[in-house]
C-alpha positions as CSV (number, residue, x, y, z in Angstrom):
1,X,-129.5,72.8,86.4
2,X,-129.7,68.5,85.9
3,X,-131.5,66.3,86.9
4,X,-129.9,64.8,90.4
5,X,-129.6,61.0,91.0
6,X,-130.8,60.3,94.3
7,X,-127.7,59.9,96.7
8,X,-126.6,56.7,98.0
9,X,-123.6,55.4,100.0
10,X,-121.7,52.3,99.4
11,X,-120.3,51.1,102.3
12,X,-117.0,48.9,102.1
13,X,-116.9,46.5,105.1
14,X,-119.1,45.1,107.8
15,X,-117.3,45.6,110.9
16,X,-118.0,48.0,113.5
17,X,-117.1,50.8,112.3
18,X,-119.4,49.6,108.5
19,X,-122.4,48.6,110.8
20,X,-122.0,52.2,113.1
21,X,-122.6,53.8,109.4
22,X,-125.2,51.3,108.4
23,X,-127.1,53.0,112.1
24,X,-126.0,56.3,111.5
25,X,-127.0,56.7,107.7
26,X,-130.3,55.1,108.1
27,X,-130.7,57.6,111.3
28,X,-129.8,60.5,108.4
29,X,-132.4,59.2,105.9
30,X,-128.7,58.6,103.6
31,X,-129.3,55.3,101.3
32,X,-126.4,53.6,101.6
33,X,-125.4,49.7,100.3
34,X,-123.3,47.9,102.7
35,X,-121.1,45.0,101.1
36,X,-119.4,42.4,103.2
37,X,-116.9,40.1,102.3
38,X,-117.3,37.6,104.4
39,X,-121.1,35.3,104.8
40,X,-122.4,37.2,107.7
41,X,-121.4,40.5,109.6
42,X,-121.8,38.9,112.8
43,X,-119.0,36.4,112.7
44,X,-117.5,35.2,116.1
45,X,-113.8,36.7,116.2
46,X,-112.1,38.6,117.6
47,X,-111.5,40.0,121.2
48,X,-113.3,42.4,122.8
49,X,-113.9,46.0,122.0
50,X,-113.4,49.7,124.3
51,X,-116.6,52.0,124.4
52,X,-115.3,55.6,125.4
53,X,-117.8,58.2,126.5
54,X,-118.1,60.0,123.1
55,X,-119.1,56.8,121.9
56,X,-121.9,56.5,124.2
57,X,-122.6,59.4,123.0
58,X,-123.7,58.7,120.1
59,X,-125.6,55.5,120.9
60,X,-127.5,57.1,123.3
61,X,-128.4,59.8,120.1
62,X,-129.4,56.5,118.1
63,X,-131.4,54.9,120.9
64,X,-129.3,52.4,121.6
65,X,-128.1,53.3,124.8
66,X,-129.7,49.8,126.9
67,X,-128.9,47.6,124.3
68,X,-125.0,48.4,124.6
69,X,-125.5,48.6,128.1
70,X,-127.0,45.1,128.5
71,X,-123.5,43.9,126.9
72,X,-121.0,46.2,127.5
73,X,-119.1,46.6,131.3
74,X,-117.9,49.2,132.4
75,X,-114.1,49.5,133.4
76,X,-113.5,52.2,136.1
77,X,-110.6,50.6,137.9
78,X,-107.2,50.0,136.4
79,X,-104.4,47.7,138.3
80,X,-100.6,47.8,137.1
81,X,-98.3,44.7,137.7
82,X,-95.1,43.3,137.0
83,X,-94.9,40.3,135.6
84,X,-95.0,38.2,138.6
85,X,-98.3,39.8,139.8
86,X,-96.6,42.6,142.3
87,X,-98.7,45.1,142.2
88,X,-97.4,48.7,142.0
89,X,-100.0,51.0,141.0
90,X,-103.9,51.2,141.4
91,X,-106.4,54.0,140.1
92,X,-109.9,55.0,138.6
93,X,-110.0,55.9,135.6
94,X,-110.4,59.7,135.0
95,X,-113.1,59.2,131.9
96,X,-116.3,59.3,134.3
97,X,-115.5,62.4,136.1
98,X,-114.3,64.6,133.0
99,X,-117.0,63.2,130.8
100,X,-119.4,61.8,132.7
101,X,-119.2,57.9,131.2
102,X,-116.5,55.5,132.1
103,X,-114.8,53.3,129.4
104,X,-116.5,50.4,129.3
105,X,-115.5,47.0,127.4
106,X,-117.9,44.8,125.1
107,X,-117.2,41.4,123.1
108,X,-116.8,42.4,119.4
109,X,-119.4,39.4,118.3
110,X,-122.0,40.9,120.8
111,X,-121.4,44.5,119.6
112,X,-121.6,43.4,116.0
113,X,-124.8,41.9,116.9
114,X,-126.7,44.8,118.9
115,X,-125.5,46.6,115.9
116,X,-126.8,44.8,113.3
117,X,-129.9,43.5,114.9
118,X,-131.1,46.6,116.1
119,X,-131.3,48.1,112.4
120,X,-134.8,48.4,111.1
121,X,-135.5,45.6,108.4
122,X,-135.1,48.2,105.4
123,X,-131.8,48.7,106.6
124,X,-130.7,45.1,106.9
125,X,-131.9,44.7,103.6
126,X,-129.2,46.9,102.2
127,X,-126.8,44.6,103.5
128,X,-125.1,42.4,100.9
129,X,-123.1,39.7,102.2
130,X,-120.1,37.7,100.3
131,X,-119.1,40.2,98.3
132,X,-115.4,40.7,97.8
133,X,-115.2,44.2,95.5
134,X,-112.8,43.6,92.4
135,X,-112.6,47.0,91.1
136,X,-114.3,50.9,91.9
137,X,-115.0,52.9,88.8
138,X,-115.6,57.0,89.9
139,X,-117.2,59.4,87.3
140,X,-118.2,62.7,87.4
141,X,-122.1,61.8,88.2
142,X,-121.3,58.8,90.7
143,X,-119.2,55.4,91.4
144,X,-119.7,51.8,90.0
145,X,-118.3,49.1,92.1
146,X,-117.5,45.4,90.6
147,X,-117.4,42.5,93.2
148,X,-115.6,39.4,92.6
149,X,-119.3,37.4,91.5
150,X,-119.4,40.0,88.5
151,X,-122.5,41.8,90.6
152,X,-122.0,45.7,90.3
153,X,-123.3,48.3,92.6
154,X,-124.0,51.8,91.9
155,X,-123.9,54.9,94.1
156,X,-122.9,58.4,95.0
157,X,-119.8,57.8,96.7
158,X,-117.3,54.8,98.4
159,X,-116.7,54.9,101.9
160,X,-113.8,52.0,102.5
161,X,-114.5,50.4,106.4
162,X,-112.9,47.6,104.9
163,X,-109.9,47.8,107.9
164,X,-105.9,48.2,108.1
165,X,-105.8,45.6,105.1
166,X,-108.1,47.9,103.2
167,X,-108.8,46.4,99.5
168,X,-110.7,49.9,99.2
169,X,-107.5,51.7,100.0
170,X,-105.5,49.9,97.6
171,X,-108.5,50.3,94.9
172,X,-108.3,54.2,95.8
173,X,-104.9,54.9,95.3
174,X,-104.6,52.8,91.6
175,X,-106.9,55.0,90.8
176,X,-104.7,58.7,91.9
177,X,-101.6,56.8,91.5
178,X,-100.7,57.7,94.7
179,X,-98.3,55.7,96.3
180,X,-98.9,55.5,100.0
181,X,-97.0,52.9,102.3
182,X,-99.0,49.9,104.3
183,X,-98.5,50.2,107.8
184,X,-95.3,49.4,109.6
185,X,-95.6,47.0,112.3
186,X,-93.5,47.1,115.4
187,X,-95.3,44.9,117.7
188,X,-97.6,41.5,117.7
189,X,-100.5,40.6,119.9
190,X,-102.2,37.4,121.4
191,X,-105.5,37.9,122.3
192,X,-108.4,35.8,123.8
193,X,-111.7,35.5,125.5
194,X,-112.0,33.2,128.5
195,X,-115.3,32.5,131.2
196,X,-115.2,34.4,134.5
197,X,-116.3,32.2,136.6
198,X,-114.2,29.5,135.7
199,X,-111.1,31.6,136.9
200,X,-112.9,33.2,140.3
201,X,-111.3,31.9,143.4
202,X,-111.5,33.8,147.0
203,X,-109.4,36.6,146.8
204,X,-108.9,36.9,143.2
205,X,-110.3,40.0,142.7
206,X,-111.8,38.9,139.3
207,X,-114.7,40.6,139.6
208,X,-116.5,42.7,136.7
209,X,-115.4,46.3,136.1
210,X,-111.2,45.6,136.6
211,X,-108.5,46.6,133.8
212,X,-105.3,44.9,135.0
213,X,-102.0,45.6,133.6
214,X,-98.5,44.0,133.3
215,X,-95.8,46.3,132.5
216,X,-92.7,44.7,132.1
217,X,-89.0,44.2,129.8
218,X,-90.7,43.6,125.8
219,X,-94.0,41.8,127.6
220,X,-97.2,43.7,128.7
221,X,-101.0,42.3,129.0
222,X,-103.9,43.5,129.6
223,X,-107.1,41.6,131.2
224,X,-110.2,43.5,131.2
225,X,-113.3,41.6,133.5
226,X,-116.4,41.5,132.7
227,X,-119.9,40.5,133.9
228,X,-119.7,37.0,132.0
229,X,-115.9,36.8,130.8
230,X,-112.8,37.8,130.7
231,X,-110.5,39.4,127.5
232,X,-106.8,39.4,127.2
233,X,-104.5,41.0,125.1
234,X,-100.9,40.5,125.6
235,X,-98.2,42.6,123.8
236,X,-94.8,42.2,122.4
237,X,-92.4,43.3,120.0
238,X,-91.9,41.9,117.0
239,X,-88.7,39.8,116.4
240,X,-86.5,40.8,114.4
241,X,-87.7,44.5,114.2
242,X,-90.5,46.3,112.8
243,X,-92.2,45.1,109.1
244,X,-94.3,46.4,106.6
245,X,-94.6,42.5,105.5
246,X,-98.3,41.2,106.2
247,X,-98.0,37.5,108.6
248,X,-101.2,36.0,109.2
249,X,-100.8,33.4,112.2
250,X,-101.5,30.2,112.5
251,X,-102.8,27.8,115.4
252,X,-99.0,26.5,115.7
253,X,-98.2,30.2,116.1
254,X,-100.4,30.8,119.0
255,X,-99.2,27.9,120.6
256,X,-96.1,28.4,120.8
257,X,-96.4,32.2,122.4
258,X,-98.8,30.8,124.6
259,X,-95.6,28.4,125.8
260,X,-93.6,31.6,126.0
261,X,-95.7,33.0,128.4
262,X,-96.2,29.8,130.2
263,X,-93.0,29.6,130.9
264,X,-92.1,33.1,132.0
265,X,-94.6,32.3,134.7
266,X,-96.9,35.7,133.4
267,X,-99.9,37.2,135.8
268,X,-103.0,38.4,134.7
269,X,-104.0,39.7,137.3
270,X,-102.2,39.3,141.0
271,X,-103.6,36.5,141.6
272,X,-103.8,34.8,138.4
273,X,-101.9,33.8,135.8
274,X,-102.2,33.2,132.0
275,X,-101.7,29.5,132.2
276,X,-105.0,29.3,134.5
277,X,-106.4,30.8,131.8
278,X,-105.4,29.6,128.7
279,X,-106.4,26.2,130.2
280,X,-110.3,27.8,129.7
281,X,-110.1,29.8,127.1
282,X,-113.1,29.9,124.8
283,X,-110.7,31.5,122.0
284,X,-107.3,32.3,121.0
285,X,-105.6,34.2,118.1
286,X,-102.7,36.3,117.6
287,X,-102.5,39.5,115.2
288,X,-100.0,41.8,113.7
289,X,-100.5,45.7,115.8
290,X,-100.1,47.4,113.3
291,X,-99.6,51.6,113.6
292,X,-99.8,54.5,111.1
293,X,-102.1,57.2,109.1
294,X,-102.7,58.0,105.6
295,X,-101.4,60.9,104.1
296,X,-104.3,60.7,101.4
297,X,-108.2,59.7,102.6
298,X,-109.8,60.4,99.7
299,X,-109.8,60.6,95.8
300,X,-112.7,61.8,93.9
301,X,-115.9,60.5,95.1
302,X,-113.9,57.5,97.5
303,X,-113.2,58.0,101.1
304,X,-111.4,55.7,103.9
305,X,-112.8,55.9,107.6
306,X,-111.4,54.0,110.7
307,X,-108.8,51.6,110.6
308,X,-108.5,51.6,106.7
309,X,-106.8,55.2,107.4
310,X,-105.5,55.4,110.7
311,X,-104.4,52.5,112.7
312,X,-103.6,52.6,116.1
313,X,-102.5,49.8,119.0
314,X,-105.5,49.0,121.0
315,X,-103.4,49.4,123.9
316,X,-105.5,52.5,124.8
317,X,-108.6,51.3,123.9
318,X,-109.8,54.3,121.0
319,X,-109.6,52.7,117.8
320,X,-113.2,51.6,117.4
321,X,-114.2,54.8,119.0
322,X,-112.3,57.4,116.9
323,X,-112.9,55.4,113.6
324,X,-117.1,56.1,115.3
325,X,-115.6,59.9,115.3
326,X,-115.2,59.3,111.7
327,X,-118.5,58.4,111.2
328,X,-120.1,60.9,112.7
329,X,-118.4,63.7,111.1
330,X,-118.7,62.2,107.6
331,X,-122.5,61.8,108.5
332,X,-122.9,64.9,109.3
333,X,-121.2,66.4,106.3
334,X,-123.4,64.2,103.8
335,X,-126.5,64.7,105.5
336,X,-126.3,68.6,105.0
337,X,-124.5,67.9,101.3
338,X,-127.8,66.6,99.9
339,X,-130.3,68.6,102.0
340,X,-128.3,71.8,100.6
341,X,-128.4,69.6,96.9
342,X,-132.0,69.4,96.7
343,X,-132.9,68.4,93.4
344,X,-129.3,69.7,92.0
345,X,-126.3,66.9,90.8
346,X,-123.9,67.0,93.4
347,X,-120.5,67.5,91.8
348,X,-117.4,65.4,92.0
349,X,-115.5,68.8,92.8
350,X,-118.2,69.5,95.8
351,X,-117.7,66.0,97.5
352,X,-113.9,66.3,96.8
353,X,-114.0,69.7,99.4
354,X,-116.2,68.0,101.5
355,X,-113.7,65.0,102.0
356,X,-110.7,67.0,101.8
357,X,-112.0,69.3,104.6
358,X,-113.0,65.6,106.7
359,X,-109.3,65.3,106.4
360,X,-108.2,68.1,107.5
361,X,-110.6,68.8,110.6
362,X,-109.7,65.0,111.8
363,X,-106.2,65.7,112.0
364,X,-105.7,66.6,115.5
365,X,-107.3,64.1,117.4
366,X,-106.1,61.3,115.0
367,X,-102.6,62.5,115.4
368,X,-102.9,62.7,119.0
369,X,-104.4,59.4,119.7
370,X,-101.7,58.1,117.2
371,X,-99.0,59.6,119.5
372,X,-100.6,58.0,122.6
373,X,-101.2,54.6,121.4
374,X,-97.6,54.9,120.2
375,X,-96.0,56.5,123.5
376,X,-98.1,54.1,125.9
377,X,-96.8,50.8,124.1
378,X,-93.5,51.6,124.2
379,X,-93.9,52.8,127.8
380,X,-95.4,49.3,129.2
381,X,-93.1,47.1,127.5
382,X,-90.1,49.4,129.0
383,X,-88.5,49.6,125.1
384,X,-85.9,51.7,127.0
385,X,-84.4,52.9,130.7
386,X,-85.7,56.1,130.5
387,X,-89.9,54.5,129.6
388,X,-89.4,51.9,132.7
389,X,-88.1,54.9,135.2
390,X,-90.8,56.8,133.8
391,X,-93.7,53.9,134.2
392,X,-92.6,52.1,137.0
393,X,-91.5,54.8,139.1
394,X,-92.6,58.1,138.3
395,X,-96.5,57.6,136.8
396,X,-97.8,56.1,140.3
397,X,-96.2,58.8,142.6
398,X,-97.0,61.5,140.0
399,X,-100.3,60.3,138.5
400,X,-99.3,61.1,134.9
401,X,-101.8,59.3,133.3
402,X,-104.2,61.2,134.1
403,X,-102.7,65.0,134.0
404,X,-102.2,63.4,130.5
405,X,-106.1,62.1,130.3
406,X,-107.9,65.2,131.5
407,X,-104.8,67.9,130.3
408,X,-104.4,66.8,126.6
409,X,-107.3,64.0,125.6
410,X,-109.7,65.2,127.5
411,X,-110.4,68.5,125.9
412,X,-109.7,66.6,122.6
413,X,-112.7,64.0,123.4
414,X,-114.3,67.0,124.5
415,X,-114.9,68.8,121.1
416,X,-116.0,65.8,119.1
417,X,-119.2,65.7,117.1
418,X,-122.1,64.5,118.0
419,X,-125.0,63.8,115.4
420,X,-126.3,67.1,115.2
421,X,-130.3,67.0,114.1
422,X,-130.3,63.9,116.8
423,X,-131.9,64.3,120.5
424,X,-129.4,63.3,123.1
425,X,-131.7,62.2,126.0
426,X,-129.5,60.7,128.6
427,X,-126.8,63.7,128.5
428,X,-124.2,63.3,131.5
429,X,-121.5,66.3,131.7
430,X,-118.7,66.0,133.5
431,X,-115.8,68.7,134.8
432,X,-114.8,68.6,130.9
433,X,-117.6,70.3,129.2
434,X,-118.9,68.7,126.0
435,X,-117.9,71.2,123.3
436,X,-121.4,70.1,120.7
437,X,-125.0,69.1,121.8
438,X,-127.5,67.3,119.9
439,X,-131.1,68.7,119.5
440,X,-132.2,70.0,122.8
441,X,-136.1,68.8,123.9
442,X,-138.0,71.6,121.8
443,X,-135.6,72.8,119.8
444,X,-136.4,72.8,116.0
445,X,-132.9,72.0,113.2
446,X,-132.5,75.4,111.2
């Protein structure tokens, strides 16, 4: 028997999915070291973010159930346009009665904040910030990481929640000489964040709790409403055809597609349009979508989680939540790993099963949200004559979205993990029954 090295994490990334581990792992009693490339891990970018039920979920097993929902709004209702702001189909959401929660939509800066701010000041502590890594070492007994400053960082293990441009992915698979593809991008997006009140006028229907939806010939947008402000995200293919090349826009960029849209004369919502809102907004920017899934997650003692390994459009609003999925179930897994340990080395052969099975077991709802993400863009933006029959005509007499939602996701969403050895004291069923439970009131962890 040796001597074993006290377990610790090191965390590649400070986004949401990085900070959701940062809460979850100090939750577990798991060390962990979080290094950020940027100078904070609060930054103000971005859009906004989706909170699905299993989400809530888990925040509501961490305790942060009023902080997310002081921020976050909920979005029961969902509108669907053409372009010129004819409405053709209205609906709520199915997500509240099969699970109990609706979806509910938060900015990313304020998410990233609750996250961050609500961690207890060991935790924050083990935040490091401007470090860019330059190279990962893995041994048999653990991992050394080299950042760009020279600094090095031991640890147990590498999780990479470094994103689709993952610098731990590319690290990973140097290392296996595995050669894996980046992700192909079919479609580009401009998104923004604009103040509500500066867009209400009688009748508008702007009012908090609204997804609406254009659906139209290679154009679709979608404006969420919420309690303070607005987000948009508006969709379109990519000219000349799908890429594996990375673009990174620029201001000119985003100017220029705004005049695209200005010119087509494009709604928001059905009473208004993106040029009354553009004139307002508080931020702009424009971003590759890009789609896709590893085939490898994992070498040795490093592991990817969110959108470092699977990548979907945000068109149906699960990417932050299943890469939260990810978290969880890798949680979970290391949590029992070193209680089991005890004072025993835990071998590189032992955390290789552990990942490999993480792989594995994450299949099926990856793939499937994959698929959707996939089959939902190509549906709004009416890529063919068959998706715009199918979307314009068929969905709102036949309700298709949500046979889909409560036939095929639903049972899916229904069987995720919760944190196990967690209380879940606001539990809401709904006609979906949650598959996993945390600690019941009394109830002691075997």
């Amino acid at each position: 028997m040796s001597t074993k090295t006290p377990f610790k994490a090191i965390i590649i990334g400070g986004g949401p999915v990085g900070l959701t581990f940062a809460q979850c792992f100090s939750a577990a009693g798991l060390d962990f070291t979080l290094l950020e490339r940027r100078e904070t891990v609060t930054p103000e970018e971005g859009a906004g973010i989706a909170i699905s039920p299993t989400t809530f979920r888990i925040y509501d097993q961490l305790g942060l159930l009023d902080a997310i929902n002081k921020i976050a709004t909920p979005i029961p209702q969902k509108h669907v346009m053409t372009k010129d702001g004819h409405r053709y189909n209205s609906y709520e959401f199915h997500l509240r009665e099969c699970h109990g929660r609706p979806m509910a939509f938060v900015h990313r800066h304020e998410l990233l904040t609750m996250l961050h701010s609500t961690l207890s000041d060991d935790a924050k502590s083990k935040i490091q910030t401007n470090k860019s890594i330059a190279s990962i070492v893995s041994t048999d007994h653990g991992v050394e990481v080299t950042c760009d400053d020279g600094s090095v960082i031991s640890g147990s293990i590498v999780i990479g929640a470094d994103g689709v441009h993952s610098k731990t992915r590319r690290l990973m698979n140097d290392l296996s000489g595995h050669e894996e593809p980046v992700f192909e991008t079919t479609f580009q997006g401009m998104f923004g964040n604009f103040p509500r009140a500066a867009n209400v006028e009688e009748g508008s229907q702007m009012e908090p709790g609204h997804d609406w939806e254009v659906h139209s010939d290679k154009i679709s947008s979608q404006c969420f409403v919420g309690r303070e402000r607005g987000w948009f995200i508006i969709y379109r293919p990519l000219a000349p055809g799908p890429t594996r090349e990375r673009k990174t826009y620029t201001e000119e960029d985003v100017q220029a597609f705004a005049k695209d849209l200005i010119e087509m004369d494009l709604h928001l919502t059905d009473k208004v349009k993106f040029a009354d809102v553009f004139k307002v907004v508080n931020k702009a920017g424009m971003t590759q979508l890009q789609e896709g899934a590893v085939l490898k997650r994992s070498f040795q003692r490093i592991v990817l989680a969110g959108d470092a390994c699977n990548k979907i459009t945000p068109n149906v609003g699960l990417g932050y939540n299943n890469g939260v999925v990810d978290v969880v179930y890798l949680t979970n897994a290391l949590k029992k790993l070193v209680e089991d340990a005890g004072q025993t080395e835990i071998r590189t052969e032992t955390i290789e099963e552990l990942f490999a099975r993480y792989q594995e077991d994450r299949r099926a709802l990856s793939e499937t949200v994959d698929s959707a993400a996939r089959r939902v863009i190509r549906t709004v933006t009416h890529s063919d004559f068959v998706k715009y029959v199918l979307d314009r005509w068929v969905n709102p007499v036949l309700g298709l979205d949500k046979v889909y939602g409560t036939k095929v996701m639903g049972p899916l969403l229904a069987k995720q993990q919760v944190l196990e050895w967690l209380g879940e004291k606001n539990y809401l069923p709904g006609k979906i029954p949650w598959v996993h439970r945390g600690l019941v009131a009394g109830e002691v962890k075997a």
